[in-house]
N, C-alpha and C positions, 0 to 999 in steps of 0.2 A: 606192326602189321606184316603178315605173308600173304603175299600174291602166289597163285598158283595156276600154271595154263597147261592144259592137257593139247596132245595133238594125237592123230595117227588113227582114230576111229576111222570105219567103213563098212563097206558090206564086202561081204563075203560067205562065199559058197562053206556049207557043214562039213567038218573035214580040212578045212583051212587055216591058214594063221593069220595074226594081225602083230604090231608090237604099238603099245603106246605108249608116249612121254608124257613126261611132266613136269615142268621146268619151274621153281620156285625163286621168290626176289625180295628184300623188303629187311634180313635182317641176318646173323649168321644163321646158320641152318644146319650146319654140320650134327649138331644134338637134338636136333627135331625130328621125330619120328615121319616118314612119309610112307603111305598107303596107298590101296587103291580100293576102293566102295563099287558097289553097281544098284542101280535101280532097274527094275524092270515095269515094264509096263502094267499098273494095278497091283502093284508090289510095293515094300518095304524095300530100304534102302538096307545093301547085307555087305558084307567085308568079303574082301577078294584076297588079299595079302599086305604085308608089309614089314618097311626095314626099320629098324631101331640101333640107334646108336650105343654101342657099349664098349669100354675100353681097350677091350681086342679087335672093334673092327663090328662091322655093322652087323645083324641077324635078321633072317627073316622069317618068315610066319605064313601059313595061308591057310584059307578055310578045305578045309576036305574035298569040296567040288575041285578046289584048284591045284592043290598040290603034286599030281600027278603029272598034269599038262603045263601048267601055267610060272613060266620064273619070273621075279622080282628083282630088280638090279636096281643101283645105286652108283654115282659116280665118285669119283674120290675125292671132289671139292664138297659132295653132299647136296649139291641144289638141287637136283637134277634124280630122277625114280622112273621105271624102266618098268614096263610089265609085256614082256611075251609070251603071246598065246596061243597054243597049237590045239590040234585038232579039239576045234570047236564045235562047240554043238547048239542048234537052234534057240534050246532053252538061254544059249549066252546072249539073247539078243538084249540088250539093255543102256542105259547111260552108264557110262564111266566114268568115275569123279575120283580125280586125286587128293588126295588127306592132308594133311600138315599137321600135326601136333605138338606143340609145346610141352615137353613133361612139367610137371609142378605139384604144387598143393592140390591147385585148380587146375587142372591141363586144359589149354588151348585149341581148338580146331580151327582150321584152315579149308577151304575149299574150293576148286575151279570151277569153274562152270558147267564141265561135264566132256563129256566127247561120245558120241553115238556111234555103238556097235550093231550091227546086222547081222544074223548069221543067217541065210539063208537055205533052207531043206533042199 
C-alpha cells in the first residue's frame, strides 16, 4: 500500500502562483512514478505532469496546458513530488490529486485525496 497527501492548494488571484506537495509512505518509492491529475468541476479527471524513475535519474512529462508554466520536482529520497505553478489561469480552478504508480505487468495507482485549487479572475 501507498499513502499519498497532497498540501498547498488555495485561492488565488489569475496571474499568480501556488506550489503543491505531495508526500508519499507505505513502501519504497524511489521506482514509483509520482504525478499530478486535476479534476475540474463537471469535468473528467486529466494529467497535469509527472516523474518517472529511470537509471540516469528521474524524467518528467507534462500535458501541453502545463509545460510552459508549470515544474514538477521530485526529491532525492523519492517520497516526496513538487508541482509549481505560475501564472495561472481561472480555467486552473480544480482538485489536485497526486498519482503514485507502481510500474509492472499490471501498474498500480495510488491516490490522495485531492487538494483545492482557485484561481480567481
Amino acid at each position: 500500500q501507498v499513502q499519498m497527501v497532497e498540501s498547498g492548494g488555495g485561492v488565488v488571484q489569475a496571474g499568480g502562483s501556488l506550489r503543491l506537495s505531495c508526500v508519499a509512505s507505505g513502501r519504497t518509492l524511489v521506482n514509483v512514478d509520482m504525478g499530478w491529475y486535476r479534476q475540474a468541476p463537471g469535468k473528467e479527471r486529466e494529467f497535469v505532469a509527472m516523474t518517472r524513475w529511470t537509471w540516469r535519474g528521474y524524467t518528467s512529462a507534462y500535458d501541453d496546458f502545463a509545460k510552459d508554466r508549470f515544474t514538477i520536482s521530485r526529491d532525492n529520497a523519492g517520497n516526496a513530488t513538487y508541482l509549481e505553478m505560475n501564472s495561472l489561469k481561472p480555467g486552473g480552478t480544480a482538485i489536485y490529486y497526486c498519482n503514485g504508480r507502481v510500474p509492472g505487468p499490471v501498474p498500480v495507482d495510488y491516490w490522495g485525496q485531492g487538494t483545492q485549487v482557485t484561481v480567481s479572475s
